[in-house]
N, C-alpha and C positions, 0 to 999 in steps of 0.2 A: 504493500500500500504506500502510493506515496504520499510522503510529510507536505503539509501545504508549510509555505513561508510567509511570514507575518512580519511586515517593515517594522523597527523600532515607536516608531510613534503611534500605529496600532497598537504595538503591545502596552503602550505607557495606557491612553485611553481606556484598552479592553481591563486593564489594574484598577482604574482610576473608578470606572463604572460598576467592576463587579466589588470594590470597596465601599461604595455609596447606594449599594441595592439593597442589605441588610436595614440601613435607614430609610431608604424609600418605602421597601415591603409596610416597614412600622408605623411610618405617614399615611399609607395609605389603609391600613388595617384600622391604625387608632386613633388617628388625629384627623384626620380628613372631613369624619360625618361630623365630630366637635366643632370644626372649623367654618361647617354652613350651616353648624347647628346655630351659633354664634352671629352667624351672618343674618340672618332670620330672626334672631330675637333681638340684632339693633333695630329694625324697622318696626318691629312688631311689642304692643303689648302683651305682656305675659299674667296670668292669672292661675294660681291653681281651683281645681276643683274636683271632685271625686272620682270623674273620668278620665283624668289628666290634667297636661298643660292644656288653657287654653288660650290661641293664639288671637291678637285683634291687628289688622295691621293699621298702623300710626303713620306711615313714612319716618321722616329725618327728623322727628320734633328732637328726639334723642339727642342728634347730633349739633340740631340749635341752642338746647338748652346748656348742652356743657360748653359751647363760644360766649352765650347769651346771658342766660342767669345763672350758672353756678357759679357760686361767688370764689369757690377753692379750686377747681379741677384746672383753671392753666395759673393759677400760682403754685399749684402745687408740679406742673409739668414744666413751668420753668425753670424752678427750683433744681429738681433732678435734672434737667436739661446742665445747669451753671454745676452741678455738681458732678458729672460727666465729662464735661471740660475742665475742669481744676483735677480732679482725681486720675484722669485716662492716661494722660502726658507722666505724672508722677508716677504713674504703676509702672509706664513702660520704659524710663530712663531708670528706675532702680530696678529693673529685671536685666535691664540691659546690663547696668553696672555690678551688681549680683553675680548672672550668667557669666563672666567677662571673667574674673576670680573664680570662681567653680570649674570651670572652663581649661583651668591651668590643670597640670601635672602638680601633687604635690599628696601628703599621708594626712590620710582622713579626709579626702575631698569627699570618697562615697557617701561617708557619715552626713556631711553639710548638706550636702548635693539633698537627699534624705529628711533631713529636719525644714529646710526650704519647701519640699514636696508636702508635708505629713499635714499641714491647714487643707490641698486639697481633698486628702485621702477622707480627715476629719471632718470637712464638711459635708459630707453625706448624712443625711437622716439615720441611716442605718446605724454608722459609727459613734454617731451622738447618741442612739438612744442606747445603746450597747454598754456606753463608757459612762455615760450620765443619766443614764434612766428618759424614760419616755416624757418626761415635765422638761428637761432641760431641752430635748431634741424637738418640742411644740412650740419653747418659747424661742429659738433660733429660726425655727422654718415660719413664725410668725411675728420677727421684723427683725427681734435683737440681735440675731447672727451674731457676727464673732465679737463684736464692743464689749457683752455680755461676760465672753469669755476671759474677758483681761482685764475688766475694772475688779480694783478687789478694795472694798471699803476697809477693809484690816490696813491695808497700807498707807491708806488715807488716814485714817485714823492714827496710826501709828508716826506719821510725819505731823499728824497736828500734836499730840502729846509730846514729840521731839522739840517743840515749841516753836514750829515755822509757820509764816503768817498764812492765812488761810487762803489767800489771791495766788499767793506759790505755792502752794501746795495743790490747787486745782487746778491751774495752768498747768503744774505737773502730771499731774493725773491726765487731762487735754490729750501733753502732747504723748503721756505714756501710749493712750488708747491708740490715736491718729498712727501711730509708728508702727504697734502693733496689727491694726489692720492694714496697713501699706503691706507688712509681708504676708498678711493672713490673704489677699486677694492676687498677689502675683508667685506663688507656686508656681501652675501651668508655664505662666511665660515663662518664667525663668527654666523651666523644661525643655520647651523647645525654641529656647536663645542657647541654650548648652546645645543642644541637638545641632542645632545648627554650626556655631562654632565648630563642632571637634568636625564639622565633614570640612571644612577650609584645609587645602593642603598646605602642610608645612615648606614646601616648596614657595611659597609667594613671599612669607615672612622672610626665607635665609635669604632668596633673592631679593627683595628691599633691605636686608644688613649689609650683603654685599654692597650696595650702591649710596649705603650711609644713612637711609632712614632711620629714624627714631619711633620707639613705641608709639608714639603719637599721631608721627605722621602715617604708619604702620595700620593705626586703627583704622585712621579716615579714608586714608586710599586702597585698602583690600578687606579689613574686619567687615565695614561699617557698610558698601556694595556688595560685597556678598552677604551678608544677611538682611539688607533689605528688604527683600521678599517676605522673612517673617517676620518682619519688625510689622508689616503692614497685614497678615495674618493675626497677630499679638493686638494690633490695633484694633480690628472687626470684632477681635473676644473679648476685649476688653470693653469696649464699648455695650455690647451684647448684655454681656455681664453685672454690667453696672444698670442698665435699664430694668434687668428682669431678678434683681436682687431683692428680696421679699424685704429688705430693711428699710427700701425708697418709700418713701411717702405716697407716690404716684399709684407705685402697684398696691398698699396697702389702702389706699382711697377705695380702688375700683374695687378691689374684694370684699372691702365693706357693704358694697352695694350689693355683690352675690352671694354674699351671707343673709344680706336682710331679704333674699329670694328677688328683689328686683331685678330678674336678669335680662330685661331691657335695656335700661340704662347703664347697667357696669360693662352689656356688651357693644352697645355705643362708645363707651367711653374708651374700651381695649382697642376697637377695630381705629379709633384715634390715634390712641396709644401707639398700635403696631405701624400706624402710616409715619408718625413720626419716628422709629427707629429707623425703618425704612428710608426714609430722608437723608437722618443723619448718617448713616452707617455709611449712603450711597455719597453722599455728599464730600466727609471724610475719605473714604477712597479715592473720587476722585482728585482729590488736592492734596493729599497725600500720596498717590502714584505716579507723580511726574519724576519723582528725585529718588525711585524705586529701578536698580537695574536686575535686569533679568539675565542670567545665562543663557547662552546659545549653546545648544550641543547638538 
C-alpha cells in the first residue's frame, strides 16, 4: 500500500485541528444550547410557573435599561474595564521578568519554577475544597478568591501591638495583598514565558557575545522577538482572565441578577458583557500585533 505524503504545513494544521476538537466536541455538547438559551432570555421575559419557564418576548428593553436607567451596570463595567488596564500590563512584565530568572540554569530552579505554578494548581474548586473544606472553596468561587487567602488579621494585629501607627500598618497590609495577588494570577504566564525561552537556541546568544552584545542588548534584539508571539498569547489570557474572574464587580453584578431568577436581565446584561471582551481583546491584539514578529520556517 502506498504511504500518501502530507506537506509540513498540512501536518502542522491537521495537529493544530485535531488538538482543538476535544474543545469543540465540548462546545458543542455543552455550551452551545446554554449559549441560545441565553440569547433568548435577553429578549424575552422570563416567568416561572408550574409548567415551566415561561417565555414573553420584550425585544431590547433589556438592553436599554442597562445604557439607560441602571444606575451601577456601566460604573460598575468601567471600573473593571480601568482595572484590566492597570493590572494586564503588571501581570505581564512581572511574568516576563519572573520567567527571565526561572528561565536560567541554576539548583532549585524546578522547586521555584513549582511554587510560581502551585496559585494555579490551587485555584481550582476542587483543590480548595480539599485543602480548606467546602466554606472556604464557596467563598473564593464567590468573589474573595485569592485576597482572602493572604490577608491574615493576626498580623495586622500583631504590627498594631508592635506599636506602629495604624495608616502603616494598613498601607502595609495594601500592598502585602496587591503583591501577593500579582503572583497568585501570573503562574500560567510565567509557564509559558519559561516555555518559550528555553526553545530560543543558545546559538543566537554566543553569536551576539561574539560580536560584543551585552545582556541587555541580548534581551531586546533576540529574547524579547522571539517571544513575542507569547507575550501576545499571555496578553489574550490575561485579559480573559481578568474579565471573567468571579472577584470583579461586573461578573458579580450580573449573577446577582441570576440568583434572584431574573434571567432576563443578567442575560442582557452578559451578552453586553461578552461584546465588550470581544472589543477589547480584538482591539488589544490589534495594537499590540504590529511590534509582534513571527518566524518563518
Amino acid at each position: 500500500m502506498k504511504r500518501i505524503k502530507m506537506k509540513y504545513e498540512k501536518k502542522k494544521s491537521l495537529a493544530g485541528f485535531l488538538f482543538i476538537t476535544p474543545w469543540m466536541i465540548g462546545f458543542l455538547g455543552l455550551f452551545l444550547r446554554s449559549i441560545l438559551s441565553s440569547m433568548i432570555y435577553s429578549v424575552c421575559s422570563t416567568t416561572i410557573t408550574t409548567s415551566g419557564l415561561q417565555l414573553d418576548f420584550i425585544g431590547f428593553s433589556g438592553y436599554e435599561k442597562a445604557f439607560i436607567s441602571d444606575p451601577y451596570f456601566l460604573k460598575y463595567l468601567v471600573s473593571q474595564v480601568g482595572s484590566m488596564l492597570y493590572n494586564t500590563p503588571l501581570i505581564l512584565g512581572f511574568s516576563l521578568f519572573v520567567s527571565t530568572i526561572l528561565a536560567k540554569n541554576f539548583k532549585g530552579r524546578t522547586v521555584f519554577r513549582a511554587i510560581f505554578f502551585l496559585p494555579v494548581i490551587m485555584g481550582s474548586g476542587l483543590i480548595l475544597s480539599i485543602m480548606s473544606g467546602d466554606t472556604m472553596s464557596q467563598s473564593v468561587l464567590s468573589g474573595a478568591r485569592s485576597s482572602m487567602l493572604f490577608e491574615s488579621s493576626s498580623l495586622q494585629d500583631l504590627l498594631l501591638e508592635a506599636g506602629i501607627r495604624r495608616d502603616l500598618v494598613e498601607s502595609f497590609m495594601k500592598i502585602n495583598t496587591e503583591v501577593l495577588n500579582l503572583v497568585w494570577k501570573s503562574g500560567l504566564q510565567i509557564l509559558l514565558f519559561i516555555a518559550n525561552l528555553k526553545a530560543i537556541p543558545n546559538q543566537l546568544y554566543e553569536s551576539a557575545r561574539v560580536e560584543g552584545a551585552t545582556s541587555w542588548e541580548s534581551f531586546w534584539k533576540i529574547t524579547f522577538p522571539m517571544i513575542s508571539p507569547i507575550i501576545i498569547l499571555n496578553m489574550v489570557y490575561t485579559i480573559i482572565d481578568s474579565f471573567t474572574d468571579y472577584s470583579n464587580v461586573i461578573m458579580m453584578y450580573i449573577l446577582n441578577f441570576g440568583r434572584s431568577l431574573n434571567f432576563s436581565y443578567s442575560s442582557s446584561l452578559s451578552w453586553i458583557f461578552l461584546m465588550v471582551v470581544f472589543l477589547t481583546v480584538g482591539l488589544a491584539y490589534i495594537i499590540v500585533n504590529k511590534w509582534i514578529v513571527y518566524s518563518e520556517e
